[in-house]
PDB file with one MODEL, atoms N, CA, C and O in Angstrom:
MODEL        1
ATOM      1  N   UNK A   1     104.433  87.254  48.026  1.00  0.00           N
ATOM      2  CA  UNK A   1     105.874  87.131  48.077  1.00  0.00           C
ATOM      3  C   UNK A   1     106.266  85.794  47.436  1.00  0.00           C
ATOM      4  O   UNK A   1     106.085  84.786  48.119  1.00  0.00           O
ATOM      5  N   UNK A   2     106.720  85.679  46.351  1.00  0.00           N
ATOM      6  CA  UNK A   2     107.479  84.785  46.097  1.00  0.00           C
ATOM      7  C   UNK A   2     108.752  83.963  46.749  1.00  0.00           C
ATOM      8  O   UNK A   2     109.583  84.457  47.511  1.00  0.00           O
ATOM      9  N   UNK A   3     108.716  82.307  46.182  1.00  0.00           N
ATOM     10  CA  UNK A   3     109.313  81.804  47.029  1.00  0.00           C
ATOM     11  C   UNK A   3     111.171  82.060  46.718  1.00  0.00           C
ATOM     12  O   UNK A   3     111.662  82.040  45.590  1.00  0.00           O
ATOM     13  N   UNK A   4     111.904  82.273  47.915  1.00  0.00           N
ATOM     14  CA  UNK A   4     112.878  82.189  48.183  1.00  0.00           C
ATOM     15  C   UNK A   4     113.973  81.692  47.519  1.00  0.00           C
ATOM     16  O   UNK A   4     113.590  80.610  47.074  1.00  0.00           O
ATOM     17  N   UNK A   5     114.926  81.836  47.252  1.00  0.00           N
ATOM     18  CA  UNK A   5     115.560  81.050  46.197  1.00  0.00           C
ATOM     19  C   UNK A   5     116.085  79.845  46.719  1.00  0.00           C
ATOM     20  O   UNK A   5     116.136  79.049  45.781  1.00  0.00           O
ATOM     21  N   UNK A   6     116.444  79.393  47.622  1.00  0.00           N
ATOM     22  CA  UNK A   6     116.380  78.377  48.493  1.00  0.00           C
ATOM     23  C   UNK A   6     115.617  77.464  48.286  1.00  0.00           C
ATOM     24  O   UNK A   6     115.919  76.363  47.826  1.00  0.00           O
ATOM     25  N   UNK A   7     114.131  77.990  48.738  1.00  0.00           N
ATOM     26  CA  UNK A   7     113.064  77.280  48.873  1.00  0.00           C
ATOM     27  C   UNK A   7     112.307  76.802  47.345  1.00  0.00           C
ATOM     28  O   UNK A   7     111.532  75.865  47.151  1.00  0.00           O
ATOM     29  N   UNK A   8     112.764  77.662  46.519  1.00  0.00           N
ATOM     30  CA  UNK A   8     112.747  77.544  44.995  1.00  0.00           C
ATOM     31  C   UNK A   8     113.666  76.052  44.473  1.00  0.00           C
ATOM     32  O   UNK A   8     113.352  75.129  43.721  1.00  0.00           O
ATOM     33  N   UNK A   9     114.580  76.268  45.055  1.00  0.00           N
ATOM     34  CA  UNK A   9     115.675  74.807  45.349  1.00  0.00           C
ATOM     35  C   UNK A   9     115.265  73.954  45.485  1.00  0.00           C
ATOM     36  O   UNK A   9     115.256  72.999  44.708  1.00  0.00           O
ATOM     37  N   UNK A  10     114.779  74.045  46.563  1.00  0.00           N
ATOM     38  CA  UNK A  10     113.947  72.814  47.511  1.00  0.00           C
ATOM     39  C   UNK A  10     112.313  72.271  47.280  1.00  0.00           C
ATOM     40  O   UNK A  10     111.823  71.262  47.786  1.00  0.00           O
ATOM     41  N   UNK A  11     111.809  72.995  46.604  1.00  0.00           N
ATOM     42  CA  UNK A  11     110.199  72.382  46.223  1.00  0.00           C
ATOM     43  C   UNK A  11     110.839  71.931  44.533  1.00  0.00           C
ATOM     44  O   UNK A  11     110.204  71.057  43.943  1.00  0.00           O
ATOM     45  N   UNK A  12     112.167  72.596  43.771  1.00  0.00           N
ATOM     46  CA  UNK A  12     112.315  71.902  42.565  1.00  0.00           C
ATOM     47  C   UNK A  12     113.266  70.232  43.034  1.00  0.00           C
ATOM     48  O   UNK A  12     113.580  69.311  42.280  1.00  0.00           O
ATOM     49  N   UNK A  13     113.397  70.311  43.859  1.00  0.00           N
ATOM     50  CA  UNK A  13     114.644  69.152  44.382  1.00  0.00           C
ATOM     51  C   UNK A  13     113.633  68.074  45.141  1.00  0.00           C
ATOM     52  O   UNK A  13     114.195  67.019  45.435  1.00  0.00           O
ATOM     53  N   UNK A  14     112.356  68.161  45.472  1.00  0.00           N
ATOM     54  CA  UNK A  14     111.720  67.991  45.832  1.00  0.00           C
ATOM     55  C   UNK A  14     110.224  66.890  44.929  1.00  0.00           C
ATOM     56  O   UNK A  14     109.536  65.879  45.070  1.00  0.00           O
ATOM     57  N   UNK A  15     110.472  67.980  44.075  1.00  0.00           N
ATOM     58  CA  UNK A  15     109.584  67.351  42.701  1.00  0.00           C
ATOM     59  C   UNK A  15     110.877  66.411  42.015  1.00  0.00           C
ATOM     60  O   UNK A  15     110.598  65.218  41.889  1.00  0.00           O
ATOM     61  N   UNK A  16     111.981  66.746  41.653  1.00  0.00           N
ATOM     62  CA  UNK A  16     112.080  65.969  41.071  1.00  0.00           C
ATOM     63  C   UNK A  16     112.390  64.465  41.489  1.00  0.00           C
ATOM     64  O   UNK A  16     112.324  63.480  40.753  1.00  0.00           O
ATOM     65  N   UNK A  17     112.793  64.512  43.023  1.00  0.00           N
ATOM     66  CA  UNK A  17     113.087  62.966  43.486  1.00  0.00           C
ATOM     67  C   UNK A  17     111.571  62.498  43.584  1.00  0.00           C
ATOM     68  O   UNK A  17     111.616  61.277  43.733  1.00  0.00           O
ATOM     69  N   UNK A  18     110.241  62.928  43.566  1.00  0.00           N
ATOM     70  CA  UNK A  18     109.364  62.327  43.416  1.00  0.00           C
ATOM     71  C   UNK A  18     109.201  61.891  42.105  1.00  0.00           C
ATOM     72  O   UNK A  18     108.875  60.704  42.082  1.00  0.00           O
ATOM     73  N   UNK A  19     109.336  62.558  40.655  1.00  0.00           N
ATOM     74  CA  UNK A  19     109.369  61.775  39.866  1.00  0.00           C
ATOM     75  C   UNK A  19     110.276  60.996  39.748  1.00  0.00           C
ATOM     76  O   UNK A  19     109.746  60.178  38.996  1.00  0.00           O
ATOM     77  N   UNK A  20     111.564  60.519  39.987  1.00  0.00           N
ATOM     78  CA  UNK A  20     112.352  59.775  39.785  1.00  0.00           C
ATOM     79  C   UNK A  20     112.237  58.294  40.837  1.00  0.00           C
ATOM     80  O   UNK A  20     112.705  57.216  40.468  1.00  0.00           O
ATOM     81  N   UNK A  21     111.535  58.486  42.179  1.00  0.00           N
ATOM     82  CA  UNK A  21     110.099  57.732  42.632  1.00  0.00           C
ATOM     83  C   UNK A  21     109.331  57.172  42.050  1.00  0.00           C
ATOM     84  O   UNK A  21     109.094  55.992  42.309  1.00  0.00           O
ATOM     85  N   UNK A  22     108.556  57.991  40.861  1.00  0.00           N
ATOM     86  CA  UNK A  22     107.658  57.579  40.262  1.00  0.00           C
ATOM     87  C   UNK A  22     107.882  56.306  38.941  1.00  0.00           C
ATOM     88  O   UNK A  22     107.258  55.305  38.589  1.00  0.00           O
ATOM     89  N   UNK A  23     109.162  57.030  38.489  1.00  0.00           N
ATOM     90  CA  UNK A  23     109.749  56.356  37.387  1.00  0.00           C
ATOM     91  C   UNK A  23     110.127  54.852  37.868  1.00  0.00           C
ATOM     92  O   UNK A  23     109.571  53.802  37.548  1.00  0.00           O
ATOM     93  N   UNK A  24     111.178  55.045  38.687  1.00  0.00           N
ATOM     94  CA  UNK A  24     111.335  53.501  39.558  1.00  0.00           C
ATOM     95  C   UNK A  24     110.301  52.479  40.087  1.00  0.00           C
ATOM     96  O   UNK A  24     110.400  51.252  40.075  1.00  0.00           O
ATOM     97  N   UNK A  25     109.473  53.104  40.468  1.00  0.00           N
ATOM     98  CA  UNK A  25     108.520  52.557  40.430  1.00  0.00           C
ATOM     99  C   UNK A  25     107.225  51.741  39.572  1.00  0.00           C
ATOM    100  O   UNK A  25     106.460  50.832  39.896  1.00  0.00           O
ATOM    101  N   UNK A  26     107.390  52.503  38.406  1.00  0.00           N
ATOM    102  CA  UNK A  26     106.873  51.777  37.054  1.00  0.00           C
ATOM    103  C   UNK A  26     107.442  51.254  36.976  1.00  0.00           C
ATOM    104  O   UNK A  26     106.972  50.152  37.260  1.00  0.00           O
ATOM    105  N   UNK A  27     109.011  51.146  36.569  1.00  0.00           N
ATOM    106  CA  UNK A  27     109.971  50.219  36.229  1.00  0.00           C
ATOM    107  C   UNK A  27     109.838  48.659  37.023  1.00  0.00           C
ATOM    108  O   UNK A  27     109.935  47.529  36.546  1.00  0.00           O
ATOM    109  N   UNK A  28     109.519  49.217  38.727  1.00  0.00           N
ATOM    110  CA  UNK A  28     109.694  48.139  39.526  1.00  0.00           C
ATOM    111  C   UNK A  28     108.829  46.821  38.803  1.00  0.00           C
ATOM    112  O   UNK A  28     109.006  45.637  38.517  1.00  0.00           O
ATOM    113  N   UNK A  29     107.437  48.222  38.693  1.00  0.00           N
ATOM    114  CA  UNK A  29     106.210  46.823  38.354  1.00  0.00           C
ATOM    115  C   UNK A  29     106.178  46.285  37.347  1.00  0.00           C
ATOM    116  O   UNK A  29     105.506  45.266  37.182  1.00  0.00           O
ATOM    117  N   UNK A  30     106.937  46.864  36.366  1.00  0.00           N
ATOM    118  CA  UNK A  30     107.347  45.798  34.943  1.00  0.00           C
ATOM    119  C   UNK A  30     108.488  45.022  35.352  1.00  0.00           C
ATOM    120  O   UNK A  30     108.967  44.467  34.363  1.00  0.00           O
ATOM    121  N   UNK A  31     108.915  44.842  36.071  1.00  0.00           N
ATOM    122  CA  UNK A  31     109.866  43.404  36.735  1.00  0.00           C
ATOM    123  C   UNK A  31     109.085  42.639  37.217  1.00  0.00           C
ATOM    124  O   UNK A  31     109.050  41.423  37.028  1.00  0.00           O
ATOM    125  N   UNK A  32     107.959  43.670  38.292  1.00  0.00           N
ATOM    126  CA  UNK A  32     107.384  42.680  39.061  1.00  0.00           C
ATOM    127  C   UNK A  32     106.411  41.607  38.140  1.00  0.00           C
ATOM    128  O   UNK A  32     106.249  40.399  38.314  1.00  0.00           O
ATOM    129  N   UNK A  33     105.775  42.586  37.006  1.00  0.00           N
ATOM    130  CA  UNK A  33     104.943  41.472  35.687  1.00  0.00           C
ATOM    131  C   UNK A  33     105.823  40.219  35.338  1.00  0.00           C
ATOM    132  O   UNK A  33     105.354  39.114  35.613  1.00  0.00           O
ATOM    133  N   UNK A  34     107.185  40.314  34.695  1.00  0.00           N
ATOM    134  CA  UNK A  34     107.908  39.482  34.388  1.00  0.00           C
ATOM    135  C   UNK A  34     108.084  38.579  35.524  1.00  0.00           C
ATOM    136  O   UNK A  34     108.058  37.376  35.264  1.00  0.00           O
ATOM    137  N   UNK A  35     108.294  39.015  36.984  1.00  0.00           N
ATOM    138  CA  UNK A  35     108.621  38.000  37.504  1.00  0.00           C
ATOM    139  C   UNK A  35     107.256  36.975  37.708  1.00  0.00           C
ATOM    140  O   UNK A  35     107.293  35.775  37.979  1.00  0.00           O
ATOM    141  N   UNK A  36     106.127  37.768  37.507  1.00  0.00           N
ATOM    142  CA  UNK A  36     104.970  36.410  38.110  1.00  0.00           C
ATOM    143  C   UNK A  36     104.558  35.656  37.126  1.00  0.00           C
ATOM    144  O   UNK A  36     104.013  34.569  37.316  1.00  0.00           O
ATOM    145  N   UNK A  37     104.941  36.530  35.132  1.00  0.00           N
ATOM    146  CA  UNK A  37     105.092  35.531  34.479  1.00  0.00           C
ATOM    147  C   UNK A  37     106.192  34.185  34.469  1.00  0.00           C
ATOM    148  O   UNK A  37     105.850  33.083  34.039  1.00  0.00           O
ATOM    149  N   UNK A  38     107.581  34.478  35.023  1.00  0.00           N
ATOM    150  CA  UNK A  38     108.415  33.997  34.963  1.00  0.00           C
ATOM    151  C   UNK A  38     107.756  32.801  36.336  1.00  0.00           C
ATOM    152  O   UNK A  38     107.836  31.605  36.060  1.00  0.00           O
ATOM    153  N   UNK A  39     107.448  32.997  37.039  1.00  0.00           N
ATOM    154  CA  UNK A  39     106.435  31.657  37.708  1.00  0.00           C
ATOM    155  C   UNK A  39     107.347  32.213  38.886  1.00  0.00           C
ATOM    156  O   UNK A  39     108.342  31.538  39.149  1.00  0.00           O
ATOM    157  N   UNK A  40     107.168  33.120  39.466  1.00  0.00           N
ATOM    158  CA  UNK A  40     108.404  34.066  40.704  1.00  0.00           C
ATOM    159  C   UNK A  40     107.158  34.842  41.451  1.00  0.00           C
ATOM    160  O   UNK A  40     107.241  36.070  41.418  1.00  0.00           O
ATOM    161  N   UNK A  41     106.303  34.423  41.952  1.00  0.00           N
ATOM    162  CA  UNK A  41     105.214  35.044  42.756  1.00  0.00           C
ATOM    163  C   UNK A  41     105.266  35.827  43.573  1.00  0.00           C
ATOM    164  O   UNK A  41     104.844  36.983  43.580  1.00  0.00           O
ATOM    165  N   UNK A  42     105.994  35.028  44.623  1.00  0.00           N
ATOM    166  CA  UNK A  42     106.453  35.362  45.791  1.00  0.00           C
ATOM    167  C   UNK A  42     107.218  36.781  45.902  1.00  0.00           C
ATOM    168  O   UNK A  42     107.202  37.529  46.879  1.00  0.00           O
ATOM    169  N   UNK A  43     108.051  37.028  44.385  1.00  0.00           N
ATOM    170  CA  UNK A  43     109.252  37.763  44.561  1.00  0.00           C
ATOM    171  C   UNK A  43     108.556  38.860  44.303  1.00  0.00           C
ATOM    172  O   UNK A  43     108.722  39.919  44.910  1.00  0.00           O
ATOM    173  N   UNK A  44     107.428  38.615  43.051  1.00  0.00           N
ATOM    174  CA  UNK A  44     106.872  39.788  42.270  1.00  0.00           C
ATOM    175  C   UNK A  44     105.923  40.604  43.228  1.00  0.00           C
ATOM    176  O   UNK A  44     105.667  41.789  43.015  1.00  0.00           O
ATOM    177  N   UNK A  45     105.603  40.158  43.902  1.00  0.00           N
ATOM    178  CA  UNK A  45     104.396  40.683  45.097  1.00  0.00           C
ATOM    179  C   UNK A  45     105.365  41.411  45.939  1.00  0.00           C
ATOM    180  O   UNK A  45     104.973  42.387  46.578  1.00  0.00           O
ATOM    181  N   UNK A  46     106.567  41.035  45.999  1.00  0.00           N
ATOM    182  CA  UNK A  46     107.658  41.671  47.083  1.00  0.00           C
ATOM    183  C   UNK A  46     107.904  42.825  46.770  1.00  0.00           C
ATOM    184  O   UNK A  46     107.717  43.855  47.418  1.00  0.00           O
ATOM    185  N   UNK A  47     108.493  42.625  45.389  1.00  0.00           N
ATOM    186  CA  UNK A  47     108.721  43.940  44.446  1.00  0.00           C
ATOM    187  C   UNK A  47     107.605  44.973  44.161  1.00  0.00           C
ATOM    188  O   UNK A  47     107.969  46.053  43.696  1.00  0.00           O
ATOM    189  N   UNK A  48     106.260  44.763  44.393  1.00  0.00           N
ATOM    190  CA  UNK A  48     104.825  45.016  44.221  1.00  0.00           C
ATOM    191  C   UNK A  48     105.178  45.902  45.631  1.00  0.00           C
ATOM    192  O   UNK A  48     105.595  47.060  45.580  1.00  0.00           O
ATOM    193  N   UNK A  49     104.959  45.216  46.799  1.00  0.00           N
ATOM    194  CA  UNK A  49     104.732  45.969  48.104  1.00  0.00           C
ATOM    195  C   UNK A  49     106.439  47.492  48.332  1.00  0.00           C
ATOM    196  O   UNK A  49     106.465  48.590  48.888  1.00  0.00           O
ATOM    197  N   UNK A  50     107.207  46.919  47.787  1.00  0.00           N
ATOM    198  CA  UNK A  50     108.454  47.940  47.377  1.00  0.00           C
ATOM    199  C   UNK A  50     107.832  48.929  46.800  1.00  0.00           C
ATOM    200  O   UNK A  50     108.105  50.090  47.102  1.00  0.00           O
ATOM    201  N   UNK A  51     106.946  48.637  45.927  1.00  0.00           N
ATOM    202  CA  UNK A  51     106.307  50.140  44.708  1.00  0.00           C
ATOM    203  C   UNK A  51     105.628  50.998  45.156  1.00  0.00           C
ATOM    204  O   UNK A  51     105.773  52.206  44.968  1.00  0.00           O
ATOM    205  N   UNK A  52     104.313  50.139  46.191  1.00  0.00           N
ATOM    206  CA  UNK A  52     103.419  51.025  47.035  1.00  0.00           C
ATOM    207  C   UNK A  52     104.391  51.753  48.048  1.00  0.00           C
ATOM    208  O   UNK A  52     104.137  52.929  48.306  1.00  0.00           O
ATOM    209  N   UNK A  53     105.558  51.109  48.685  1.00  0.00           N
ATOM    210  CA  UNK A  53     106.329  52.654  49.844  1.00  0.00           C
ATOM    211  C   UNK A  53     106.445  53.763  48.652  1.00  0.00           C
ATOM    212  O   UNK A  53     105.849  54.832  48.521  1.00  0.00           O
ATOM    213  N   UNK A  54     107.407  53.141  47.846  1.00  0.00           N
ATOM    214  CA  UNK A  54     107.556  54.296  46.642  1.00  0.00           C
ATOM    215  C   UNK A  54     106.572  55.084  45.788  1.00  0.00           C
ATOM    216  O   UNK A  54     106.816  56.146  45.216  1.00  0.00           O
ATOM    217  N   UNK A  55     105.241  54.304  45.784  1.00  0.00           N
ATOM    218  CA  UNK A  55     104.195  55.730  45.885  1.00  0.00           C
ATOM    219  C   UNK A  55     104.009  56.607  46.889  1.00  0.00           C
ATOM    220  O   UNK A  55     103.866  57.827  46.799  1.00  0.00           O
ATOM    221  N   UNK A  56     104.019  55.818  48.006  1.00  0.00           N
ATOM    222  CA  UNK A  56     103.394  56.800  49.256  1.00  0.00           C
ATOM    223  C   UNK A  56     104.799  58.024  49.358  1.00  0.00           C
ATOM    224  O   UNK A  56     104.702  59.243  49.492  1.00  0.00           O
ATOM    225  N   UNK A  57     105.808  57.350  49.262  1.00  0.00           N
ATOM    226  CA  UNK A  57     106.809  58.314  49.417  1.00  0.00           C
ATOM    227  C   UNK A  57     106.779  59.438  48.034  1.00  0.00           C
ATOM    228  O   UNK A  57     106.906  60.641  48.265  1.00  0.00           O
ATOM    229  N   UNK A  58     106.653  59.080  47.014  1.00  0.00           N
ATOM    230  CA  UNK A  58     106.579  60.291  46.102  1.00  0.00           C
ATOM    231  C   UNK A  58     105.543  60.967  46.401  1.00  0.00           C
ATOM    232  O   UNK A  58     105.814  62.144  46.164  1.00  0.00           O
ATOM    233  N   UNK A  59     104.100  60.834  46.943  1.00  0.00           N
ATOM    234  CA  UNK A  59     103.253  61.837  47.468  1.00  0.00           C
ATOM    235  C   UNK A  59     103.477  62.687  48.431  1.00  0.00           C
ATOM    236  O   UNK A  59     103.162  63.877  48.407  1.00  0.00           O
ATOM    237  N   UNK A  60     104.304  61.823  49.758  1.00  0.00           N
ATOM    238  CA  UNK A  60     104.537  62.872  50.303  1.00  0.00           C
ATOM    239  C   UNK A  60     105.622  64.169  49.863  1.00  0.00           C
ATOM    240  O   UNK A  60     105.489  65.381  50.032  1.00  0.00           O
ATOM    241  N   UNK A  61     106.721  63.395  49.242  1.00  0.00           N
ATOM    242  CA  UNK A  61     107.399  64.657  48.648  1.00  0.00           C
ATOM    243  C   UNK A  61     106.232  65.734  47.894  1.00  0.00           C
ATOM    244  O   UNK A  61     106.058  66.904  48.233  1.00  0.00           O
ATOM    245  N   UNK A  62     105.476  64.990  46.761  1.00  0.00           N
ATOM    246  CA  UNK A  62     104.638  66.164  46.390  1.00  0.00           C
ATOM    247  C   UNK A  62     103.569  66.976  47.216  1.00  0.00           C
ATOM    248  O   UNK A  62     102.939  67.938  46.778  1.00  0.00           O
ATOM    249  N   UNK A  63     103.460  66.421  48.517  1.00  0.00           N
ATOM    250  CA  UNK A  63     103.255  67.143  49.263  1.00  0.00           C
ATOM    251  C   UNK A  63     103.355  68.080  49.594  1.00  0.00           C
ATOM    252  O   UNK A  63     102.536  68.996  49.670  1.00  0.00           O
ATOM    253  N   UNK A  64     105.073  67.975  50.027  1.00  0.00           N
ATOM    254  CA  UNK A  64     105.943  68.876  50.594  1.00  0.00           C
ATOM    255  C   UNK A  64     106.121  70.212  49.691  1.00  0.00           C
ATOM    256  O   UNK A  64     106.102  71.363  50.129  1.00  0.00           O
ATOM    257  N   UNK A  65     106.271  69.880  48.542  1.00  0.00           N
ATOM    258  CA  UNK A  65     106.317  70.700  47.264  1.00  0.00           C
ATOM    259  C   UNK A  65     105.470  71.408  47.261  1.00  0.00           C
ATOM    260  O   UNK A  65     105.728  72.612  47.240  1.00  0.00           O
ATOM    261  N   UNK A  66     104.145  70.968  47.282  1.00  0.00           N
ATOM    262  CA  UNK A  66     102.967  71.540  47.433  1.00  0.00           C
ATOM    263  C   UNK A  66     103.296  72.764  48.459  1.00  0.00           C
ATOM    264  O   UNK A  66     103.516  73.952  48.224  1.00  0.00           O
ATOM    265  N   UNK A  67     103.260  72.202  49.403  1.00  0.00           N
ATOM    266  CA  UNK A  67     102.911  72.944  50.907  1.00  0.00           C
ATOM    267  C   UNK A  67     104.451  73.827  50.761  1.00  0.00           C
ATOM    268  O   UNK A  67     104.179  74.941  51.208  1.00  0.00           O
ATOM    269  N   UNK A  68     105.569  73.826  50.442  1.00  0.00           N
ATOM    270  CA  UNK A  68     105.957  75.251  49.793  1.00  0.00           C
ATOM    271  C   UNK A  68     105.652  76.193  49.212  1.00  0.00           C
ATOM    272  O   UNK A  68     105.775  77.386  49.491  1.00  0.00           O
ATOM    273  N   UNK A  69     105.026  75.438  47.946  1.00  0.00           N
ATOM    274  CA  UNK A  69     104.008  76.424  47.175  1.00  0.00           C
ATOM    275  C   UNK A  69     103.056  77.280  48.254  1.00  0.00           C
ATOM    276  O   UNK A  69     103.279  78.469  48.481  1.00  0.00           O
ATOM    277  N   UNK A  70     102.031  76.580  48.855  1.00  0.00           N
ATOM    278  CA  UNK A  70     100.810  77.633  49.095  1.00  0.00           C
ATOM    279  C   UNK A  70     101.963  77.946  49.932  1.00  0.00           C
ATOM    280  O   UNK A  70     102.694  78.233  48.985  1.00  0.00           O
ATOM    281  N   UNK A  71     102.760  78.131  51.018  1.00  0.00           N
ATOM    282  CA  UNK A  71     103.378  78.783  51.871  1.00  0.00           C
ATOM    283  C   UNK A  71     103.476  80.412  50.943  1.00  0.00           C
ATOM    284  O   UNK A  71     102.817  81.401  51.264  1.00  0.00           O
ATOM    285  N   UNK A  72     104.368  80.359  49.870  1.00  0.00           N
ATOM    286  CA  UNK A  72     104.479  81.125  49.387  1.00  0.00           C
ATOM    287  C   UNK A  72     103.203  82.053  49.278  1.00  0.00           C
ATOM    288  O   UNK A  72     103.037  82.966  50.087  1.00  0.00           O
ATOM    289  N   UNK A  73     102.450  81.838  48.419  1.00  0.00           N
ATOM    290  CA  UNK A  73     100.954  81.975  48.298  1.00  0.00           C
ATOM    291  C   UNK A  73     100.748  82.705  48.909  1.00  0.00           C
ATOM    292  O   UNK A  73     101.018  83.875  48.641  1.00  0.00           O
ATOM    293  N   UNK A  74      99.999  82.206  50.341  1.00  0.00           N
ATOM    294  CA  UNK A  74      99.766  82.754  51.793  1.00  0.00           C
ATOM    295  C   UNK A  74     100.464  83.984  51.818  1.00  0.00           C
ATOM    296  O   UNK A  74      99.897  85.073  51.736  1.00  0.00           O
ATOM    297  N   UNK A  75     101.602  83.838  51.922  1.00  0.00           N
ATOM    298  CA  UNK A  75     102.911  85.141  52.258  1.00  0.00           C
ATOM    299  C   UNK A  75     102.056  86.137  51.408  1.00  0.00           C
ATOM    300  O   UNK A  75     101.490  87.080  51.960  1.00  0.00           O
ATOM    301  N   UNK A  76     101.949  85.885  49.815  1.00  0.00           N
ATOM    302  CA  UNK A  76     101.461  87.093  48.970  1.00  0.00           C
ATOM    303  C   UNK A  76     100.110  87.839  49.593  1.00  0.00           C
ATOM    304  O   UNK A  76      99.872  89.017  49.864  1.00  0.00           O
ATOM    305  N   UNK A  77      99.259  86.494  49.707  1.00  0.00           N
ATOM    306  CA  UNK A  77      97.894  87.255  50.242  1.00  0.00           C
ATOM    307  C   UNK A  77      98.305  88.057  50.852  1.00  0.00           C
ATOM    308  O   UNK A  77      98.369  89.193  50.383  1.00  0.00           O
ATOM    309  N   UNK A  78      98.766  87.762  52.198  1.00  0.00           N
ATOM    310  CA  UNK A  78      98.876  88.821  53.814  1.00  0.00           C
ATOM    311  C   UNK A  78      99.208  89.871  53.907  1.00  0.00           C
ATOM    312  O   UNK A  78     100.390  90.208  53.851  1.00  0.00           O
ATOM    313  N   UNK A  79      98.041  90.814  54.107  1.00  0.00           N
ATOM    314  CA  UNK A  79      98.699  92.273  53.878  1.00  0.00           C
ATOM    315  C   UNK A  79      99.389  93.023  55.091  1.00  0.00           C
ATOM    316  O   UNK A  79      99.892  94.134  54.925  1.00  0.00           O
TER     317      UNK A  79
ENDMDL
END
């Protein structure tokens, strides 16, 4: 059984705030480079520990995404 159109919604709404997570997050750490060249240590490591929530948080969304997917999946197997 394919997924739901809803839920089709929601694992695409899902993926995409994780990449847009992901994106910000590169971005962050090319500030954070500039700032420890710029002699801003303190700040850049700040901005550094900001990036790692924003990985962990885009995994779990792709998680979630995920675990829609096999949901679906599952549904098809089950006879």
């Amino acid at each position: 059984m394919p997924l739901t159109k809803p839920n089709q919604e929601l694992r695409r709404d899902l993926q995409g705030l994780a990449s847009d997570l992901k994106w910000s997050a590169v971005e962050l750490t090319r500030i954070a480079e500039r700032l420890s060249l710029a002699g801003h240590e303190a700040d850049a490591q700040a901005v550094l520990r900001i990036c790692q929530v924003m990985h962990a948080g885009e995994d779990r969304l792709q998680a979630h995404a995920a675990s829609l997917r096999d949901e679906a999946i599952n549904q098809e197997l089950k006879p």
